[in-house]
C-alpha positions as CSV (number, residue, x, y, z in Angstrom):
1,X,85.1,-48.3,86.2
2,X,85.9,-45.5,88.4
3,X,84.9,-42.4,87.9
4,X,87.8,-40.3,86.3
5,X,87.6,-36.3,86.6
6,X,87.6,-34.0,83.6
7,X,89.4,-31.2,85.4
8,X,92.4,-34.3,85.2
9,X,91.8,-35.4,82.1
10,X,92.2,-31.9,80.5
11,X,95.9,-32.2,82.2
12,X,96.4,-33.7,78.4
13,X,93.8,-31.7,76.6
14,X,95.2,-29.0,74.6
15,X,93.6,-26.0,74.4
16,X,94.7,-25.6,70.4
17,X,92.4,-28.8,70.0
18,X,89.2,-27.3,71.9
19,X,86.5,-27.6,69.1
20,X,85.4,-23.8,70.0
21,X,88.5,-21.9,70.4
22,X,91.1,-23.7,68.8
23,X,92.8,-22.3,65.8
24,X,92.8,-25.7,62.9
25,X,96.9,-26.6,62.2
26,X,98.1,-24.2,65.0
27,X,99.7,-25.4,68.0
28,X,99.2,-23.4,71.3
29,X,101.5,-25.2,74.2
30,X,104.9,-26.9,74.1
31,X,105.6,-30.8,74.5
32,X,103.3,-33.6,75.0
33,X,100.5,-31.5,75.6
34,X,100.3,-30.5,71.8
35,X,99.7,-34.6,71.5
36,X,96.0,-35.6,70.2
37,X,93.1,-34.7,72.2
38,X,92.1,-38.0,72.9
39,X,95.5,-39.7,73.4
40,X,94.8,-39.5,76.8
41,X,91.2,-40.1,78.0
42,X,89.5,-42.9,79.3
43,X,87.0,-45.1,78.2
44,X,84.2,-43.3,79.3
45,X,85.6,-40.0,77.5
46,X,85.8,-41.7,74.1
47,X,83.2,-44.2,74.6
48,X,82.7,-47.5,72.9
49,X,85.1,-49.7,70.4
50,X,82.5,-49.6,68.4
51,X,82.0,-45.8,68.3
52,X,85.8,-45.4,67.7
53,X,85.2,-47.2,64.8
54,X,82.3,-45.2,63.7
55,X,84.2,-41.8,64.1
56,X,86.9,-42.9,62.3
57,X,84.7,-43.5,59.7
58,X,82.6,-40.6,59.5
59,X,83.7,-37.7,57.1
60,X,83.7,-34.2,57.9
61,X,80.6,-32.8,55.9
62,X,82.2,-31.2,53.2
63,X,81.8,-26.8,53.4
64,X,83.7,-24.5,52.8
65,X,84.1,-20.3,53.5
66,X,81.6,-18.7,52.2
67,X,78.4,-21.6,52.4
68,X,75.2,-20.6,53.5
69,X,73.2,-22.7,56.1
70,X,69.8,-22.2,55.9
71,X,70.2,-19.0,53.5
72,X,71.3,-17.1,56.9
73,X,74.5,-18.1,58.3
74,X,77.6,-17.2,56.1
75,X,80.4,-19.5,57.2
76,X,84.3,-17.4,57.5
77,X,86.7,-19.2,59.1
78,X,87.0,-22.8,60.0
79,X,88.2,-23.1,63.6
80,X,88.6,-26.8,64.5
81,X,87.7,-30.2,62.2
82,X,88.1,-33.2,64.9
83,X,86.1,-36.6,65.3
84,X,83.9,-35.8,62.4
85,X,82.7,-32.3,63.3
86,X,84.1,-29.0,62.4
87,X,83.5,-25.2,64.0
88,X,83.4,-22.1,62.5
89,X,83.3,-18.4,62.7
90,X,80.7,-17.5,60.6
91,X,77.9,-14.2,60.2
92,X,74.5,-14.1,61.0
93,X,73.0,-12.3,57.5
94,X,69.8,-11.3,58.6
95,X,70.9,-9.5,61.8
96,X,74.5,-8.7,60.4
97,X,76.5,-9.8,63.4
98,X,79.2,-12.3,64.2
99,X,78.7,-15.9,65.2
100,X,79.9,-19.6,65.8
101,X,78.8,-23.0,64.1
102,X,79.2,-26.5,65.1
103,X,78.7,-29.0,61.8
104,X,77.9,-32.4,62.6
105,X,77.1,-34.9,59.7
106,X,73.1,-36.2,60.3
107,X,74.4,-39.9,60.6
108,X,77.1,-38.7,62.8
109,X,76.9,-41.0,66.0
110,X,76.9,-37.6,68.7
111,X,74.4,-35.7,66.7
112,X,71.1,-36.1,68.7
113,X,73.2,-35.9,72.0
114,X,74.7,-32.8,70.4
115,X,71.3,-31.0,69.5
116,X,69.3,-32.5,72.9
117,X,72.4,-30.3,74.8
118,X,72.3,-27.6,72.9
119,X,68.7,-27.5,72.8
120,X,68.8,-27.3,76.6
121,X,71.2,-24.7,76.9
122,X,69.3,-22.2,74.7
123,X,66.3,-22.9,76.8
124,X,68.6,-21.5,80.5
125,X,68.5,-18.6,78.9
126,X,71.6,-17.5,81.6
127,X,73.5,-14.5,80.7
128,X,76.2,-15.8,82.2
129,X,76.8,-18.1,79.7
130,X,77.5,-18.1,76.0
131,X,74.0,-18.4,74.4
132,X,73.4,-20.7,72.5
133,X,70.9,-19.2,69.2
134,X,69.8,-22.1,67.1
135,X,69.8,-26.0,66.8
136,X,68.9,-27.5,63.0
137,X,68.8,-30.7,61.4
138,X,68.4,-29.8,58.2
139,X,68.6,-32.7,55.6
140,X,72.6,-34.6,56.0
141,X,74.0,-32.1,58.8
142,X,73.2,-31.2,62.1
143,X,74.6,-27.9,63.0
144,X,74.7,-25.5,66.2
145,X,74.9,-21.7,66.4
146,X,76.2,-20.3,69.0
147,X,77.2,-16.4,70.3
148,X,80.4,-15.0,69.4
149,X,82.7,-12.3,71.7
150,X,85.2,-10.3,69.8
151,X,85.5,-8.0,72.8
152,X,86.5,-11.0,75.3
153,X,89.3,-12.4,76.3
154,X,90.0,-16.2,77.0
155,X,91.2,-17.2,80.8
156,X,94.1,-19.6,79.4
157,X,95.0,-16.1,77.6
158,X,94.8,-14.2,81.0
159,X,96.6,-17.3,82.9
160,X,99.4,-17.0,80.6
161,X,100.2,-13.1,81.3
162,X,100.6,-13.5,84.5
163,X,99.0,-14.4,88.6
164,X,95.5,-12.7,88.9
165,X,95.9,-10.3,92.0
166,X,93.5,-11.3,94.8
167,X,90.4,-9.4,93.6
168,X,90.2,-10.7,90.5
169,X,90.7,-13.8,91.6
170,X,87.9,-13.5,94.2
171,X,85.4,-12.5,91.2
172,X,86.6,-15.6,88.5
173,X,85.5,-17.9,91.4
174,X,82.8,-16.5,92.7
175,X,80.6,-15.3,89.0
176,X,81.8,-18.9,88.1
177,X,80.8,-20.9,91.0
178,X,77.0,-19.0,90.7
179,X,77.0,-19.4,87.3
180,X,77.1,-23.3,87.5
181,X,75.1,-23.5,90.8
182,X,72.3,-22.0,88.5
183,X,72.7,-24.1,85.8
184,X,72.9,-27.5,88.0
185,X,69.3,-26.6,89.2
186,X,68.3,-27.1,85.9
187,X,70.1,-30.4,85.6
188,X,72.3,-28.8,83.0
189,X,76.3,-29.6,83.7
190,X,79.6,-28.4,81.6
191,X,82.8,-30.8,82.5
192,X,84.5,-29.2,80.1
193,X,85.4,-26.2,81.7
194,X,88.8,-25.6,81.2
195,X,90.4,-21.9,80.1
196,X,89.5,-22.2,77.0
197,X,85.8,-22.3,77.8
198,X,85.8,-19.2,80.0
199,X,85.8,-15.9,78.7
200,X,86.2,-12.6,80.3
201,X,84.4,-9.2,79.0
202,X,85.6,-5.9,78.7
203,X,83.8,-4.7,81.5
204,X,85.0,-7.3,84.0
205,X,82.4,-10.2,83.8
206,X,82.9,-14.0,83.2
207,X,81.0,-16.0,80.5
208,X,80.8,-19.4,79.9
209,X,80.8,-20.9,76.6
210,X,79.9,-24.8,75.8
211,X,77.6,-25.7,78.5
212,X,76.5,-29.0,78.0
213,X,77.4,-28.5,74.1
214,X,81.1,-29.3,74.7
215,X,80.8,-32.2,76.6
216,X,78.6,-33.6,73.9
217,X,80.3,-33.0,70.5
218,X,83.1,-35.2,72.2
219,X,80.9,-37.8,74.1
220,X,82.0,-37.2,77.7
221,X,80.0,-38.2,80.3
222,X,80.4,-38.2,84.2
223,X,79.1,-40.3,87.2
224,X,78.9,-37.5,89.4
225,X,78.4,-34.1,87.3
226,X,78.7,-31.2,89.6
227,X,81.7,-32.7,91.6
228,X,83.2,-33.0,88.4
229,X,82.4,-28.9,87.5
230,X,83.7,-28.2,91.1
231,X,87.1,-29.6,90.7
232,X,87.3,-27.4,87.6
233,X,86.4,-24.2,89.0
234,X,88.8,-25.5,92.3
235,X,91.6,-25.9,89.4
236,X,91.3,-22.6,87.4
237,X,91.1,-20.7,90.9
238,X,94.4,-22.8,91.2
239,X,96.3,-21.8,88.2
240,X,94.7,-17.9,88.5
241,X,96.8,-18.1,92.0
242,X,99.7,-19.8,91.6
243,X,99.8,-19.7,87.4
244,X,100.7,-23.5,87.5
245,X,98.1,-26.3,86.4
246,X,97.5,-27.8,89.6
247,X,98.0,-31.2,88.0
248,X,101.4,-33.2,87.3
249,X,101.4,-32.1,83.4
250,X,101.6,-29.0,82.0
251,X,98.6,-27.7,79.7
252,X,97.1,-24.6,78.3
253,X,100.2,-23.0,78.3
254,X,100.9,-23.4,82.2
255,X,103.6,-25.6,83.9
256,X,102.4,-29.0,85.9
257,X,103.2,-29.1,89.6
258,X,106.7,-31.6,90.7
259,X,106.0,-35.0,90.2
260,X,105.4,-37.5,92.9
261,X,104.1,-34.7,96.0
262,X,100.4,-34.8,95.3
263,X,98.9,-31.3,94.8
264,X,100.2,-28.7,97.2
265,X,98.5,-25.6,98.7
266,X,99.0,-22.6,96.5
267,X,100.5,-20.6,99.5
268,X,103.5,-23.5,99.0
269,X,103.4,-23.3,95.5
270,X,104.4,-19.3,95.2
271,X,104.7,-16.8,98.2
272,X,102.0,-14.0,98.5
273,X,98.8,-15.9,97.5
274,X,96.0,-15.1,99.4
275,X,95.1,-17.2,102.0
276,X,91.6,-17.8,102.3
277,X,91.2,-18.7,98.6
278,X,93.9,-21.1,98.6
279,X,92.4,-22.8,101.1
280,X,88.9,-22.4,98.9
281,X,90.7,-23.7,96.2
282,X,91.8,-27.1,98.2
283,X,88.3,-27.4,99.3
284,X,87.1,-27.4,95.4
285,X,89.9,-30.2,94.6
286,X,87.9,-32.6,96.4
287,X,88.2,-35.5,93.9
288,X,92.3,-35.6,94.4
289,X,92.5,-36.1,97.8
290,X,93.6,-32.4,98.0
291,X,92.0,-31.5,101.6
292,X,91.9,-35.3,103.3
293,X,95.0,-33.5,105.5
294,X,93.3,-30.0,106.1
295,X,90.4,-29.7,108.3
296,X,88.3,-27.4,106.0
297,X,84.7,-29.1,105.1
298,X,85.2,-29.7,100.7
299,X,82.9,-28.3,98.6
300,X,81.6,-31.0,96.1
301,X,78.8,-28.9,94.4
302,X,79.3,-25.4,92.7
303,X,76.5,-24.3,95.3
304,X,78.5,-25.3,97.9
305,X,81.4,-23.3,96.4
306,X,79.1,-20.7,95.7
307,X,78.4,-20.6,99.4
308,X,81.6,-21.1,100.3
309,X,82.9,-18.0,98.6
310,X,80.2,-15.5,100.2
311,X,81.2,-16.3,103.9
312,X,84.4,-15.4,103.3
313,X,85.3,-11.6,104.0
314,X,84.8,-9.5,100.9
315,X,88.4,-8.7,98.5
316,X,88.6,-5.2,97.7
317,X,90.3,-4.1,94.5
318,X,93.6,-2.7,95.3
319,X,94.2,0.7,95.8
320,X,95.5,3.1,92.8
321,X,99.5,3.4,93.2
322,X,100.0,7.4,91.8
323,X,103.3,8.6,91.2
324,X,105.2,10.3,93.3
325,X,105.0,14.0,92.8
326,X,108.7,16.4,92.4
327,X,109.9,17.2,95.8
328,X,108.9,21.1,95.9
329,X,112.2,23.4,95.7
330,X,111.2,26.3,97.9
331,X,113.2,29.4,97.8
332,X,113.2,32.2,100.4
333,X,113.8,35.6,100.7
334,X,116.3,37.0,102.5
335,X,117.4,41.0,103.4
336,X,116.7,41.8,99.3
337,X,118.6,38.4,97.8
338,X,117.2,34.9,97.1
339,X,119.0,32.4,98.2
340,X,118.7,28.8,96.3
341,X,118.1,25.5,98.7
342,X,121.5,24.3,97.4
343,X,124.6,25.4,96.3
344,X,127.6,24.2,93.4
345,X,129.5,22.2,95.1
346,X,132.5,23.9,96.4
347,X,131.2,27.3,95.8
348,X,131.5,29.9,98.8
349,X,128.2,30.4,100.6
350,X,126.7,33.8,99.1
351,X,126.6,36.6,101.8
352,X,123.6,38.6,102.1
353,X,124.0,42.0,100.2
354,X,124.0,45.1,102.3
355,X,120.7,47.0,102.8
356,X,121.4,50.7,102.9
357,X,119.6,52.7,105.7
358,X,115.5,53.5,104.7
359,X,115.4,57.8,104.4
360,X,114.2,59.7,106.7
361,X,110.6,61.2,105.0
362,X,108.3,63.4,107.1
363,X,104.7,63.1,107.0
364,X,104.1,65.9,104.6
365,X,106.3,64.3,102.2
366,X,104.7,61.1,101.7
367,X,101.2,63.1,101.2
368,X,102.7,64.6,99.0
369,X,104.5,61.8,96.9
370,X,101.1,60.1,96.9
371,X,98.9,63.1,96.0
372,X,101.6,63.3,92.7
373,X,100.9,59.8,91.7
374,X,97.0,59.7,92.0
375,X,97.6,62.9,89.7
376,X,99.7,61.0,87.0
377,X,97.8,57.7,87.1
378,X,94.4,59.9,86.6
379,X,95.9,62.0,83.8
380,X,97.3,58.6,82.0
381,X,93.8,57.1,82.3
382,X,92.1,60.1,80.5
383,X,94.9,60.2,78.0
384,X,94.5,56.6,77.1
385,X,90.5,56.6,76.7
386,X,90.6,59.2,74.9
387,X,93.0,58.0,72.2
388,X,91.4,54.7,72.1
389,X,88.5,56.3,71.7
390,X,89.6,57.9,68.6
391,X,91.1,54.9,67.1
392,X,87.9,52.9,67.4
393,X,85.4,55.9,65.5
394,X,88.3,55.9,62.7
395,X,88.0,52.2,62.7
396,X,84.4,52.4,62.1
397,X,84.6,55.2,59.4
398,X,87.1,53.6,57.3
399,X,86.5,51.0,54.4
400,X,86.6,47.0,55.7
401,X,88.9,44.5,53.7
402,X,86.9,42.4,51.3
403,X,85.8,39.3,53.6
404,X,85.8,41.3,56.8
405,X,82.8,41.5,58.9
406,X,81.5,43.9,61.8
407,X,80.7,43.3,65.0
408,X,76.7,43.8,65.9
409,X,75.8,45.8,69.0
410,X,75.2,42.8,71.2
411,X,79.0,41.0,70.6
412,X,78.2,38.8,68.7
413,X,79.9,37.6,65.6
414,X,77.5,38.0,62.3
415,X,79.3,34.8,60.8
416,X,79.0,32.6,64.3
417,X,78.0,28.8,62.7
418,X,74.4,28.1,63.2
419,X,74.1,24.1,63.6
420,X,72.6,22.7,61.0
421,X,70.9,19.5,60.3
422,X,73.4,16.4,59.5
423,X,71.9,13.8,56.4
424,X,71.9,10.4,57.6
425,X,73.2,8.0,55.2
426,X,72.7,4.5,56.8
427,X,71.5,3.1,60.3
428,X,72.1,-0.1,62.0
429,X,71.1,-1.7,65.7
430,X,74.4,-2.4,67.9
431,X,73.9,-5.1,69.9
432,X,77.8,-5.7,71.5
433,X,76.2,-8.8,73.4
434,X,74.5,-10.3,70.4
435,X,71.0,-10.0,70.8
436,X,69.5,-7.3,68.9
437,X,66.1,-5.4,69.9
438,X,64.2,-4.5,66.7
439,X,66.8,-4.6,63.9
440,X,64.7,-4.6,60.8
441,X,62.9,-0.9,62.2
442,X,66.1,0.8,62.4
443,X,65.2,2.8,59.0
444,X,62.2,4.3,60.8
445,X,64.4,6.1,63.2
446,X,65.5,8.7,60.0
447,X,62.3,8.4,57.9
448,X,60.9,11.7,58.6
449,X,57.3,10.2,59.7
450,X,56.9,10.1,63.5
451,X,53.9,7.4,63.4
452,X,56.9,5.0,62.5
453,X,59.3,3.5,65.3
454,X,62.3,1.4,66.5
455,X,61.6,-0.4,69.6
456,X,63.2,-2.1,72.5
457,X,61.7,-5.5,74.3
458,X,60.1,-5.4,77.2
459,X,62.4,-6.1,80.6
460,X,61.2,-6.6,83.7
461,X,63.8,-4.6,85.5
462,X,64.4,-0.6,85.3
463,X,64.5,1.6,84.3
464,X,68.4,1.4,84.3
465,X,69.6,-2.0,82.9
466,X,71.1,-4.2,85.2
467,X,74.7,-4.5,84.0
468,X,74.5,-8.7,84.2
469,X,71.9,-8.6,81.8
470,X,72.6,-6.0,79.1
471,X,74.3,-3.0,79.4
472,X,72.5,-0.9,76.6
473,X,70.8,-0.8,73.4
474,X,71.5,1.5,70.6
475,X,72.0,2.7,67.0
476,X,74.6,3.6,65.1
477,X,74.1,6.2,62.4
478,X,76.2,6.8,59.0
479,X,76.6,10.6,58.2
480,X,78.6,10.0,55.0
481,X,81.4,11.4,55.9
482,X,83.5,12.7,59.0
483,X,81.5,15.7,60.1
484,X,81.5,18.2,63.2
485,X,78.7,17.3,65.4
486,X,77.1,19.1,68.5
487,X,73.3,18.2,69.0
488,X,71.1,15.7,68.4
489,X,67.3,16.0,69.0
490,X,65.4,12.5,69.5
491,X,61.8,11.9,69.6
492,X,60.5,8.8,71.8
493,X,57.3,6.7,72.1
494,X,57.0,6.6,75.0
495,X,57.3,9.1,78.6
496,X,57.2,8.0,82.2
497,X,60.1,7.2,84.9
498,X,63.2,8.2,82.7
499,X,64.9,7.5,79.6
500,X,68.8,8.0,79.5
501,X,70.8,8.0,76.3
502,X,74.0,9.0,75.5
503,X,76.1,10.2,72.3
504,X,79.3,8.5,71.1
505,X,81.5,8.4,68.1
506,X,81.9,5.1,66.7
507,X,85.0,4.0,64.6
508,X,81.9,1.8,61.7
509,X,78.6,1.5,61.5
510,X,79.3,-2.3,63.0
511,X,82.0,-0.9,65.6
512,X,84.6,-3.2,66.7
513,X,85.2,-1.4,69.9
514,X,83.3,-1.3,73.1
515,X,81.3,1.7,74.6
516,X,83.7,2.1,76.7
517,X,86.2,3.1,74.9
518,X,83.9,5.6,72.5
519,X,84.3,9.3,72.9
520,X,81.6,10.1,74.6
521,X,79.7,13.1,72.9
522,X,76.8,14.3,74.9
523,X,74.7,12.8,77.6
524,X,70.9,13.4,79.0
525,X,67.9,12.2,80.9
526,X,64.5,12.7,79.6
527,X,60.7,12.1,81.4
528,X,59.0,13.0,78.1
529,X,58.7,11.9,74.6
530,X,61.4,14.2,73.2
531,X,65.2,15.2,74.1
532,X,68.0,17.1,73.2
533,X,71.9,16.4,73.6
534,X,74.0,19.2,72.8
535,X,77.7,19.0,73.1
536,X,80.1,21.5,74.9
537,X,82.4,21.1,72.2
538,X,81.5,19.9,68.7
539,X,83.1,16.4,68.3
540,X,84.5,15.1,64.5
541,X,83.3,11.8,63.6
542,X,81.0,10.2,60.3
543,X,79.3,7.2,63.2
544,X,77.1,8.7,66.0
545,X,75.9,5.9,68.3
546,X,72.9,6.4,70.3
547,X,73.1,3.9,73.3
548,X,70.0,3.8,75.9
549,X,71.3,2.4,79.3
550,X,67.9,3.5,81.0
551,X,64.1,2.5,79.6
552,X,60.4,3.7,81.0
553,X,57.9,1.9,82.9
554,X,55.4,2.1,79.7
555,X,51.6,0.5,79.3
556,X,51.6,-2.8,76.9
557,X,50.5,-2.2,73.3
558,X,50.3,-4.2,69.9
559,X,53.8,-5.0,70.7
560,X,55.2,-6.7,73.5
561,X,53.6,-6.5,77.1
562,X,53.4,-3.9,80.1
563,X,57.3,-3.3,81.5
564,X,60.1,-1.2,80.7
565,X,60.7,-0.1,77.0
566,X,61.5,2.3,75.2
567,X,61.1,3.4,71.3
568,X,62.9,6.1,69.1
569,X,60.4,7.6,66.2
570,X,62.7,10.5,64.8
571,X,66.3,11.4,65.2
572,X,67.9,14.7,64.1
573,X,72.1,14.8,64.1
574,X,73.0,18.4,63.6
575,X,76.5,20.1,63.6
């Protein structure tokens, strides 16, 4: 049989029926697209008679909120049940943070293609994609856990708003096109990447989620793997331009192209697009048809893509529009009047007041006009130190208000606040990406005995994190209560290069919202095994985050190897 691509077949795959982003019962697009997501596929998508027959069999293994898997994973909230399989949201216990489950029955015809993918995945190791934390057969049900992104925001979502401007469109293609290059040189492929299965972070970079995984929960297969990713990334870049599924049916929320013309250029579709990455785009349809009239070479590999997008000249985000300032309304003086730049309408023009003639004043009257002013300023001068003086030694001599204090000699206040140390109620690590350092130590940050530590891993890379790979690690500290806080003083394990941490005020002790968006408190860079943040202005908050972007070049130990790292012994909040 031919080979049919998935970028087409998704043309009737609903996003609502995406096993790891749909919402179960909810519809997401209008029309036939909200039909069944495998009304439409081929053979090869859906496999076998026989296999039909097995799924149709096969019950959903039967959990429900609030089951434990393996005493660790806390399901929440079912997200999709199709084909015999459900997904969840669910919470890792031991490491208290947010994550997603596929459930499989044991017997379940997919489930050792399902755990030989995800398997695979977890072993890229890519930051670029979703990571995938665990693959478990345990007993009837094979089940899949998998990262989960509060902070990011689906492309079908973005598509939806709105055209990406030409920059952003430029970095979609380009992180997504390396992204997959990588992860076809280790024979891993996607085709299933759709706009559901592309996420974008609140700092601008591109994930992708259900590598390999996606494919397998619903048996899809294809001849020729990384054409079949290309055409994908060639029909997001498509709909980012144009925001029009570059396919005759409408899906994921976007309108089909006219029916009966083929697919046509994005530059035809709507005016302004950019034209170098339409014509990218047309080179990445390949398995349409799409450039057999242009003369550009196709690109039938993400590396080629990949390639592809670095020769062209580089997209520069577009400029900052300000707001036009007031036009200035100057006035100017004229012969002792000011006259405005406009006038009432049919009001007479103002005349210019007559200036009397200066007086005549001979030499010895000016000295002698000014000799009389030095005189009175001098004699006001003396007057007024001398009664102030006065005031202030009957000020000193008579009885203060109860509650009233004095000033010292050196002008200072006697009751100025001395900062004093904060109790820390609770800790916890905050890992926004997902993978924790040393969560289990966090309590030795607070413990008041400096032999015991919190620690980073070890990264090759420093001693600033590379932004691709992690932007921080950190710890969020509980005061109680909303309190007034200006220093902190942090002991460290370690000295060398530099270490650079910086104060925030979190909204919980597992915030919700990025570091971006914290109110930053105080920042500093230390070479030593101790530092001290002080704030300009105390800041209000009960949840101090410290967040380490930069690590030492540090000597291996009993712990983890020579590289960069970084540990925090003591921590002192005062305020």
């Amino acid at each position: 049989m031919a080979e049919r691509s998935t970028a087409a077949v998704d043309v009737a795959d609903n996003s609502g029926d995406d096993p790891l982003t749909a919402k179960a019962g909810k519809a997401t697009t209008d029309g036939a697209a909200q039909a069944d997501d495998t009304a439409e596929m081929s053979a090869e998508d859906m496999g076998s008679e026989r296999e039909k027959s097995e799924l149709s069999s096969i019950k959903t293994p039967e959990v429900h909120s609030g089951h434990k898997l393996a005493d660790r994973y806390r399901l929440e909230e079912c997200v999709t049940r199709l084909d015999g399989f459900s997904s969840w949201r669910a919470v890792d216990e031991k490491l208290r943070r947010a994550v997603g489950v596929h459930i499989l029955p044991a017997d379940h015809p997919r489930a050792r293609s399902v755990l030989a993918a995800a398997r695979s995945s977890a072993l890229l190791g890519d930051p670029r994609f979703v990571q995938v934390l665990d693959a478990v057969e345990d007993s009837d049900i094979v089940y899949v856990v998998h990262e989960w992104l509060p902070d990011a925001t689906e492309l079908s979502a973005l598509l939806n708003a709105g055209p990406m401007e030409a920059h952003d469109a430029y970095q979609m293609v380009s992180q997504l096109s390396q992204a997959m290059a990588a992860a076809h040189r280790e024979g891993l492929a996607h085709l299933r990447l759709t706009p559901n299965a592309v996420l974008r972070s609140s700092t601008g970079q591109y994930r992708i989620r259900g590598l390999a995984v996606n494919a397998a929960l619903r048996g899809i297969s294809a001849a020729r793997p990384q054409r079949t990713d290309t055409e994908a990334i060639g029909a997001l870049l498509y709909a980012a331009l144009t925001q029009r599924w570059p396919y005759e049916t409408d899906a994921y929320g976007l309108s089909g192209l006219p029916k009966g013309v083929g697919i046509m250029p994005p530059d035809q579709v709507r005016a302004g697009v950019h034209r170098g990455l339409a014509e990218l785009a047309m080179r990445a349809l390949v398995n349409d048809g799409a450039t057999a009239s242009r003369q550009e070479q196709p690109c039938a590999t993400p590396d080629e893509l990949a390639k592809a997008v670095g020769e062209m000249p580089r997209i520069r985000p577009p400029a900052t529009v300000f707001a036009p300032l007031p036009e200035y309304q100057r006035t100017t003086y004229q012969q002792g009047t000011y006259s405005r730049p406009g006038a009432r309408p049919g009001a007479a023009p103002a005349q210019p007041a007559p200036v009397p003639p200066a007086p005549l004043e001979s030499r010895t009257g000016k000295a002698l006009k000014w000799t009389v002013a030095a005189l009175l300023i001098a004699a006001l001068g003396l007057g007024s130190w001398q009664i102030a003086d006065k005031l202030l030694d009957h000020d000193k001599s008579a009885p203060q208000p109860p509650g009233s204090s004095q000033t010292s000699n050196d002008g200072q206040d006697d009751k100025s606040k001395t900062p004093v140390q904060l109790k820390i109620k609770d800790a916890r690590e905050f890992a926004p990406d997902g993978t924790p350092q040393d969560s289990d130590s966090v309590d030795n940050t607070f413990d008041d005995d400096s032999s015991s530590f919190w620690r980073t891993n070890s990264f090759r890379d420093g001693p600033k994190f590379h932004p691709k790979v992690k932007q921080g690690v950190g710890i969020v500290y509980d005061l109680g209560s909303a309190k007034d806080v200006s220093t902190a003083s942090i002991g460290l394990r370690y000295d060398g290069d530099y270490t650079e941490i910086t104060l925030y005020a979190a909204n919980s002790l597992t915030p919700s919202q990025s570091v971006d968006s914290m109110k930053k408190i105080a920042t500093a860079k230390s070479s030593g095994t101790s530092m001290k943040l002080t704030s300009k202005q105390p800041v209000r908050t009960q949840y101090v985050l410290v967040w380490m972007t930069a690590v030492p070049h540090a000597d291996g130990d009993d712990f983890s190897d020579e590289g960069f790292k970084q540990g925090i012994t003591d921590v002192k909040i005062k305020g």
